[in-house]
ZAMARGU-4260 file (C-alpha; in steps of 0.2 Angstrom, whole numbers, plus 5000, padded with zeros to 4 digits):
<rodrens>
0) 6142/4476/5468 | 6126/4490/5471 | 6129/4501/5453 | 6125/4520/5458 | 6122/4533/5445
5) 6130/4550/5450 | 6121/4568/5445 | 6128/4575/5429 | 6140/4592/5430 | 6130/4606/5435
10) 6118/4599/5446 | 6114/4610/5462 | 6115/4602/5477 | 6095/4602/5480 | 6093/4594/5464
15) 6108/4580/5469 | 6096/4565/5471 | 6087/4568/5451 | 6100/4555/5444 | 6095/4545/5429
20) 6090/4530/5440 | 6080/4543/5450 | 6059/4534/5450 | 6045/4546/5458 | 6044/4532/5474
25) 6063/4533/5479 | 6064/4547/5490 | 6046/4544/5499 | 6054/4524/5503 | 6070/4531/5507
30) 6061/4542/5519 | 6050/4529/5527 | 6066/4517/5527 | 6076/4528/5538 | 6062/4531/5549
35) 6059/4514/5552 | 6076/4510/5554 | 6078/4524/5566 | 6064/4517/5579 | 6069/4501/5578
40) 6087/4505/5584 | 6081/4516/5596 | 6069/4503/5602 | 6083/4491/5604 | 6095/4503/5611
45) 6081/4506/5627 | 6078/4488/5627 | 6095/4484/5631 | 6096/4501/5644 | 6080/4492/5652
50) 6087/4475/5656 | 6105/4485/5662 | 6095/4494/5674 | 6086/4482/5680 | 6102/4468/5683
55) 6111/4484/5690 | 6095/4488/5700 | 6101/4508/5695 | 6087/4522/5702 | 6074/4528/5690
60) 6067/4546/5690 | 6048/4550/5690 | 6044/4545/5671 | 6049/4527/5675 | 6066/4532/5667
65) 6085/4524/5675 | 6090/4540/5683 | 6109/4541/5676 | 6113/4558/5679 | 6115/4572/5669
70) 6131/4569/5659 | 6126/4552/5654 | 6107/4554/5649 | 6114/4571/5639 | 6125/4557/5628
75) 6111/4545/5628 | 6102/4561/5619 | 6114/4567/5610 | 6119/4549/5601 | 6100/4544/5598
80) 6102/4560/5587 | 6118/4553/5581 | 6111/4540/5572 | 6102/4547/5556 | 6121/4550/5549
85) 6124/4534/5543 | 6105/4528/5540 | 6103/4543/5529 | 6120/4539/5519 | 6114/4520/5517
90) 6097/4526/5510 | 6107/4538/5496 | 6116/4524/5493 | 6105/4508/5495 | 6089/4513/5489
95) 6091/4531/5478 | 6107/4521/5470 | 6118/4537/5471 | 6133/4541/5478 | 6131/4544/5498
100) 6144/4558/5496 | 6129/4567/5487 | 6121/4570/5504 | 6136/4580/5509 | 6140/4592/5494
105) 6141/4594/5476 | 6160/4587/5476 | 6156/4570/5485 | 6166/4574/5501 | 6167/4585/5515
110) 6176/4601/5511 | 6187/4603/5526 | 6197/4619/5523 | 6178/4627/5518 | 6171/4621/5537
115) 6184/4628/5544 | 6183/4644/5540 | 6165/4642/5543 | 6169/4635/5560 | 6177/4650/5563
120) 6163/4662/5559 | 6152/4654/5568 | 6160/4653/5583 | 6161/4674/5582 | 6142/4676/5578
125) 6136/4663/5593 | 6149/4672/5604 | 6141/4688/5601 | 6123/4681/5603 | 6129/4673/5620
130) 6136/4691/5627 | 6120/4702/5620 | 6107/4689/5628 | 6116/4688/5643 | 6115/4710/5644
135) 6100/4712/5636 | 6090/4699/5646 | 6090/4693/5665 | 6084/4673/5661 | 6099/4668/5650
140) 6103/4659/5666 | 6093/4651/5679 | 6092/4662/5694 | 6098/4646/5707 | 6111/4642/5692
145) 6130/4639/5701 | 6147/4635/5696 | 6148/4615/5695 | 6165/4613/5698 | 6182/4609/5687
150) 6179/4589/5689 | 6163/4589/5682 | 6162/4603/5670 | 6178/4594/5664 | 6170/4579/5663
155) 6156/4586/5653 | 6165/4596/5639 | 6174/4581/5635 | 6158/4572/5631 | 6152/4587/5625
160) 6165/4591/5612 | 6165/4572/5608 | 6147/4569/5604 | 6139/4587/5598 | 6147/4589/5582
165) 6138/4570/5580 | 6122/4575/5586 | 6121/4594/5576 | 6131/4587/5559 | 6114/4572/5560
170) 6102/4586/5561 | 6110/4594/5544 | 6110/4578/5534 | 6093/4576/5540 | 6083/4592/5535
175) 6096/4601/5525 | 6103/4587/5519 | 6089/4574/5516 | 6074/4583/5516 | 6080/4595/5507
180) 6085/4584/5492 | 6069/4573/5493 | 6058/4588/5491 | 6070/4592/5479 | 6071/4578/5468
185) 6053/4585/5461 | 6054/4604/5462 | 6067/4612/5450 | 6068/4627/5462 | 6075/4629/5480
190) 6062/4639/5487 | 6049/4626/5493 | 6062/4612/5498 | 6070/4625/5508 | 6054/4631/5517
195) 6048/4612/5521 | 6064/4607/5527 | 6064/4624/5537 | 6047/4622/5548 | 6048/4603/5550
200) 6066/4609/5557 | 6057/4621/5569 | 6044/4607/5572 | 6054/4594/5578 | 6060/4602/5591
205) 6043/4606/5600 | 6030/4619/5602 | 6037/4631/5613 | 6032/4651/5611 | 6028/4657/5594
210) 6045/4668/5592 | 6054/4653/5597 | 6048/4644/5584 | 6052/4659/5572 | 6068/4655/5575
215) 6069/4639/5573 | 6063/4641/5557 | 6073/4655/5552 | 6089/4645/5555 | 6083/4631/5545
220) 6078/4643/5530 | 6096/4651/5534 | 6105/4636/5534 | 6096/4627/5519 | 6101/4643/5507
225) 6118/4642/5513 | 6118/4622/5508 | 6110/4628/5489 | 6121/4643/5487 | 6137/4635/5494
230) 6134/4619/5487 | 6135/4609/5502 | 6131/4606/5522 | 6148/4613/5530 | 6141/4632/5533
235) 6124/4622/5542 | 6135/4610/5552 | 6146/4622/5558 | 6135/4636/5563 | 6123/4622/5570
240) 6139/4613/5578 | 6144/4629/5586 | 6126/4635/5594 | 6125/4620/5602 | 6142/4618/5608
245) 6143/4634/5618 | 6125/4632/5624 | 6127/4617/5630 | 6145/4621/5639 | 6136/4635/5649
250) 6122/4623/5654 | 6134/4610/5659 | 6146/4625/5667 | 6130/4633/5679 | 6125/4614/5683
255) 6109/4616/5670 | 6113/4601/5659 | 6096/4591/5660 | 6086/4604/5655 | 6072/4602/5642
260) 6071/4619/5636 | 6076/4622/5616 | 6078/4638/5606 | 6057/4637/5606 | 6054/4641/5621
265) 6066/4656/5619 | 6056/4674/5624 | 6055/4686/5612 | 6069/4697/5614 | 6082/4682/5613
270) 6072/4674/5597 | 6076/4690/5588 | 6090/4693/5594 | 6095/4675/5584 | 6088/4679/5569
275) 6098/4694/5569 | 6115/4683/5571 | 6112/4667/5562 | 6104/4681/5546 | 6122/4689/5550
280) 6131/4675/5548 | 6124/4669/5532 | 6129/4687/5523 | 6147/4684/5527 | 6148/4667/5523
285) 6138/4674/5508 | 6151/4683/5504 | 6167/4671/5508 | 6159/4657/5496 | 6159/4669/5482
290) 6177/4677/5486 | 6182/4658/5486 | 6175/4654/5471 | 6166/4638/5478 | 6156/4626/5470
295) 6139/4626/5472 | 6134/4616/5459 | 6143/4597/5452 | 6159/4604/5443 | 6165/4596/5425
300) 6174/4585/5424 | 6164/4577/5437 | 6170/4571/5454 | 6163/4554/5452 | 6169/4542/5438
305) 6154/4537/5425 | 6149/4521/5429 | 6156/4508/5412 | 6145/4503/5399 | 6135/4486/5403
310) 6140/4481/5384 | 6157/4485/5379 | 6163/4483/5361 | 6172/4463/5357 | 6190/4468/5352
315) 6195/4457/5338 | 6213/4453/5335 | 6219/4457/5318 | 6223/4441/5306 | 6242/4434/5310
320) 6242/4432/5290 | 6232/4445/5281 | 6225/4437/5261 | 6236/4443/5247 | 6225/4450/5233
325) 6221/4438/5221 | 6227/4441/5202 | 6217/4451/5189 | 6214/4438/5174 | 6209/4447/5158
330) 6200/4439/5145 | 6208/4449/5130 | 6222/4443/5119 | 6236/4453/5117 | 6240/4465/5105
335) 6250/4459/5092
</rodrens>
């Protein structure tokens, strides 16, 4: 059985991967690990996609692509995504020889009752930042956009509400999870992990305008000082769950589900309009944590048990028939 070393109480949750059997090269393999594991499943996956296209003899779109419509390539994408959650937990695990649970707070689990309450929020905040776009601005919607119809939209928030939470909780363990801990693991302070993780976040999702990218990075840097100062990923994953959820219903509701367009290619007035929400939604989660009294750093006694000594002390039964002291013999005569 793999032996993993847990982070002593008091850890913070970007310091969760300094363990004892921490080594300056475990983070950087871990990284490249996942990486490589990632391509190579999505190159197998698309392999196999290939040769059922081609059996099937199934119509392809311009790029060369099988053209399966827009339901079924928006799964495709959202559980290509889905995949870093259990390669990033096998890396904690197999290669940092920690606890995987310390990819997802500071107790070792998911604290249930804490996202829903988060949930909750969330789902207030990204409500209000749908209705003020779509006052504030004219393009929320694509001009030609029309209702679907109940068999399809249905059809789509099933899949939707199935496979999101999947895709947006993967993007959290990634950069506010992962990336976070890695950069982490040599930094005693949450300042620079938090902005690394913040514009690779705003990064991966493509160069759009430059106040799209703004807010990217601002939910990222959002997000990752709720993970520090909450102790875990649930406020990110909820907030992140959320945002996409709704976005994606609307899309899949005004028959724009295949779009490519991402919060960076927002205009201006939408970008800051998110910043204004998601900086909203991190003062009042803010202010829940610390009502709550929740952990943000490894509480003591701590949740994972301390792994046993490789050595323990031989026990020795006592004697069945313990030695009688043996009798004084004095050289003296007696007195008289």
């Amino acid at each position: 059985m793999l032996m993993t070393s847990p982070p002593p109480p008091g850890t913070p949750y970007h310091r969760l991967a300094r363990t004892d059997r921490h080594r300056w090269w475990r983070p950087i393999l871990g990284t490249v690990a996942v990486l490589a594991a990632y391509i190579f499943v999505l190159t197998a996956a698309g392999c196999v996609v290939v040769v059922v296209t081609e059996l099937g003899r199934l119509p392809k779109t311009a790029d060369g692509l099988p053209d399966v419509g827009p339901i079924a390539g928006t799964a495709g994408l959202l559980l290509s995504l889905a995949i870093f959650t259990p390669l990033l937990l096998m890396a904690a695990w197999l290669i940092q020889r920690r606890p995987a649970g310390t990819l997802v707070s500071v107790t070792g689990r998911l604290r249930w009752r804490w996202l829903g309450t988060c949930a909750w929020v969330a789902l207030i905040f990204v409500l209000v930042l749908i209705g003020l776009g779509s006052v504030i601005g004219d393009d929320v919607a694509p001009a030609a956009a029309t209702w679907v119809g109940w068999p399809e939209f249905l059809l789509a928030t099933v899949m939707l509400v199935l496979l999101v939470p999947l895709q947006a909780s993967a993007e959290e363990f990634l950069f506010r999870g992962w990336l976070l801990q890695a950069v982490g693991a040599y930094l005693r302070g949450p300042w620079v992990p938090i902005a690394v993780q913040a514009v690779l976040f705003g990064a991966a999702h493509g160069w759009g305008t430059p106040w799209g990218f703004a807010a990217l990075a601002v939910f990222g840097a959002a997000t990752g000082w709720l993970t520090v100062r909450t102790g875990g990923l649930e406020a990110g994953i909820a907030l992140h769950v959320l945002t996409n959820l709704v976005a994606f219903l609307v899309a899949a509701a005004l028959g724009d589900l295949d779009t490519d367009e991402t919060l960076a290619d927002a205009p201006g007035y939408l970008a800051a309009l998110d910043m204004v929400v998601v900086c909203g939604f991190a003062a009042v989660v803010l202010v829940l944590a610390r009502r709550r009294g929740l952990a943000d750093v490894v509480p003591d006694p701590s949740p994972w048990p301390r792994p046993a000594p490789p050595h323990p002390p031989v026990w020795h039964a006592p004697p069945l028939h313990p030695a009688q002291p043996e009798p004084v013999v004095s050289l003296e005569e007696p007195a008289p």
